[in-house]
C-alpha positions, 0 to 999 in steps of 0.5 A: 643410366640413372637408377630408377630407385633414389634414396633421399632425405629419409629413405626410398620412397615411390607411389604404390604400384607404379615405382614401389613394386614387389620386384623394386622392393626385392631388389632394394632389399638384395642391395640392403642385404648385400651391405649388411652381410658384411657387418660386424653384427649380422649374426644377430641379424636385421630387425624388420618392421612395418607400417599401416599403409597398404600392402605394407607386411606384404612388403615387410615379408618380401623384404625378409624372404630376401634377407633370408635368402642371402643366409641373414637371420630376421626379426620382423614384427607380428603387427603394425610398428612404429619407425621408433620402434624398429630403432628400439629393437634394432640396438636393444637386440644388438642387431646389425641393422633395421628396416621400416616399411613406411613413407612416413607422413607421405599420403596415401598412395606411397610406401617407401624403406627405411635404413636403421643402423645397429646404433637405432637411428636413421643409416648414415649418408655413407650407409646409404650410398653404399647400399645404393652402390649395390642397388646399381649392381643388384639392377644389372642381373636377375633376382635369384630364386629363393624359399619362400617368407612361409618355407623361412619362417618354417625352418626359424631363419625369420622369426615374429616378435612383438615390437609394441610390448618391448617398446611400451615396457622400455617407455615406461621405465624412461618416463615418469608415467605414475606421474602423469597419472596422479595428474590426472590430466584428460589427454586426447591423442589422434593416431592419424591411422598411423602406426602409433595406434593402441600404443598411447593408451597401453602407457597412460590414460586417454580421454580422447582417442581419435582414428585409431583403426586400420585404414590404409588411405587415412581416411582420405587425410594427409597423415602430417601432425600439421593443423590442417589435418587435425582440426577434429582433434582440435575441436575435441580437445576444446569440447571435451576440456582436455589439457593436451591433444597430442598427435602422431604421424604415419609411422609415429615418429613425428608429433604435433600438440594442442594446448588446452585452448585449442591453439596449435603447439608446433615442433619448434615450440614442442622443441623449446619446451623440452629444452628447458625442461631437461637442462633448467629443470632436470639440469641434464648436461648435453649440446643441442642439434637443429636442422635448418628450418628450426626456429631462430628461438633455440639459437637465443636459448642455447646462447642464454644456457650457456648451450653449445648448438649444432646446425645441420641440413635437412634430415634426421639422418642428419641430426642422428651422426651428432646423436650417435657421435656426441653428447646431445641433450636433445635434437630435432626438425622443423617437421615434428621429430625430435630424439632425446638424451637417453632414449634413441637417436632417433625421432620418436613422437609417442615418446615426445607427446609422453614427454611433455605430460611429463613437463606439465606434470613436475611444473604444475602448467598448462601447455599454454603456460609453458609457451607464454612462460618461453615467448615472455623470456625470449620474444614471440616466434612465429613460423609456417610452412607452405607447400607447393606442389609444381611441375618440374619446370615450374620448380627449377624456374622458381629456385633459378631466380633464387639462384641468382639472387633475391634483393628484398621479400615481402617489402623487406631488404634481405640482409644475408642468404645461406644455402647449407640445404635451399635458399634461407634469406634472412630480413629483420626479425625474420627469415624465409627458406626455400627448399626443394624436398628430397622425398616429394616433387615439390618445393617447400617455403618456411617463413618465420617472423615476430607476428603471424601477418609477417610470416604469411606476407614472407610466404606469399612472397616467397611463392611469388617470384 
């Protein structure tokens, strides 16, 4: 019998009370327990944290009242905390391990667990599947009875910390933040409701600052730092003359940017920047990571630096194994994450959006400056995303056709296929992936091409079948 709980690209997730219930939470964090009691630093115990979504610290709680009970010590947060934050946290306290309440950039209705392991990243694939392996145990038998969060935290089992202070001290000894400062620059940042709230603003000034209250629904948004759920940070950094707009996700490890002109700077871009920046500017030595869907673009500049280059299937966890077991100057996801060199293997988007002030800082650029200055040297790039919410019937028809094999798209011959994580085709100047998401019921399309009509005719295209 399958288990009604799967951990996939990027921890468990579950709708709110249907799957993602206080009895599936406990029997999550019995199993996550039952891995971790066996680790070389479970003394130092397991560093908890939370997100804004609903009924999030009542889950954090839970999730520690259980730790507690199998005799392991925690640290939870005394407030709403950033997935980088409990990454941070998690290696800096020499801890074993961590977990973040969130669903990340997911809507509303979801909340999910994330597995951080003691070196502050997402838990390897062999991690995850050996707490799964107790999960299949922990369902076969009843939840032991235990004290309670309250009795635990009375007797010093459980203890609170304030996770922002020690992330915000730690940023600001990474980043040259008298810098930016002296710049002067009139920064908007939209913290989507998320859990990047009151963060960006204790580290530098903020000419804007847009939702950031506690509202468990997002105010009806979508908390993805993509342009269709940004448009009023968008106007705002036009109106208001602002020389970036920076946004962060549900948990504020992903990030998305404006220029000054209001045009919207995407990871891959974000990603490039960076790139240059720490191994022309800074001259820092390191090889670089992509996942799947990340722009043809890094592949030119990494061959044009001298740069070696990694490509590894969707996920960060993904990403984070060559953080953690090589020297990586920077890697990073189509969706918005990137970690750095010197900071965490981690994705950390409030460090990212800081990173790039930085940039425009010591180059004496505007953000538009610094894409055209890439795009002149290396050719134009454009990508998009589309996704597509379909019934299960509807998706497998939809990947058996690319199963067996697409000859042309958009008009165009297809000239070579991988399949390392879905179905990425390749045509002149371009490419469109096909790719079923781990964490939603629905099928992503990626498209990217040397103008923008030839990347909406690929995503039409690819939808169509």
């Amino acid at each position: 019998m399958a288990l009604p709980i799967k951990f996939g690209t990027d921890g468990w997730r579950g709708v709110i009370a249907a799957d993602f219930t206080f009895d599936n939470v406990a029997k999550v964090a019995l199993a996550t327990a039952n891995y971790f009691r066996k680790h070389k630093k479970i003394r130092k115990g397991i560093v908890i944290g939370y997100d804004a979504r609903f009924l999030s610290r009542e889950f954090a709680e839970k999730t520690a009242e259980v730790l507690a009970n199998r005799g392991i010590r925690v640290i939870i947060s005394d407030a709403i905390s950033s997935t980088p934050m409990v990454s941070l946290l998690t290696r800096n306290l020499g801890a074993a391990g961590g977990v973040v309440i969130t669903a990340s950039h997911n809507p509303a209705e979801y909340n999910g667990f994330k597995i951080k392991g003691d070196f502050g990243g997402p838990a390897h694939p062999e991690m995850v599947a050996k707490v799964e392996k107790e999960l299949a145990r922990v369902f076969k038998n009843k939840l032991p009875a235990g004290k309670s969060y309250a009795e635990s935290l009375k007797a010093g089992k459980i203890r609170t910390m304030d996770f922002t202070a020690a992330y915000v001290e730690d940023v600001r000894k990474k980043m040259d933040v008298e810098l930016i400062k002296r710049a002067g620059f009139r920064i908007a940042y939209d913290a989507m409701h998320g859990a990047g709230m009151g963060v960006m603003d204790r580290i530098v000034p903020l000419t804007v600052s847009l939702r950031g209250t506690y509202n468990p629904s997002f105010g009806g948004s979508h908390p993805e730092p993509l342009p269709q759920h940004l448009e009023q940070l968008r106007a705002e950094v036009v109106r208001q003359r602002c020389d970036i707009g920076i946004a962060t996700d549900g948990d504020a490890d992903r990030v998305g940017a404006f220029d000054e002109k209001g045009n919207f700077v995407d990871s891959h871009r974000i990603f490039a920047i960076l790139l240059k920046y720490l191994s022309q500017q800074k001259r820092w030595t390191g090889e670089v990571a992509k996942s799947f869907s990340v722009s043809q673009l890094i592949d030119k500049m990494c061959a044009a630096y001298g740069l070696t280059l990694h490509e590894t299937p969707v996920g960060f966890k993904y990403l984070c194994r060559l953080m953690t077991e090589r020297d990586i100057l920077i890697a990073a996801e189509e969706s918005g994450g990137l970690g750095i060199k010197g900071h965490l293997p981690e994705r950390d988007g409030t460090y990212v959006g800081l990173l790039l002030c930085e940039v425009m800082a010591v180059r004496h650029k505007k953000l538009s400056e610094l894409v055209a200055e890439l795009m002149d040297e290396f050719g134009w790039h454009y990508f998009n995303r589309y996704d597509a919410h379909l019934t299960e019937k509807e998706k497998q028809r939809i990947l058996k056709v690319y199963r067996k094999g697409v000859k042309q798209i958009a008009g165009l011959p297809v000239v070579r296929v991988e399949t390392k994580d879905g179905f990425k085709l390749f045509v002149d100047q371009g490419w469109v992936l096909v790719r079923a998401s781990g964490t939603e019921p629905l099928i992503r399309f990626y498209a990217e091409a040397d103008t923008p009509e030839r990347v909406e005719a690929l995503l039409t295209a690819a939808r169509s079948v």
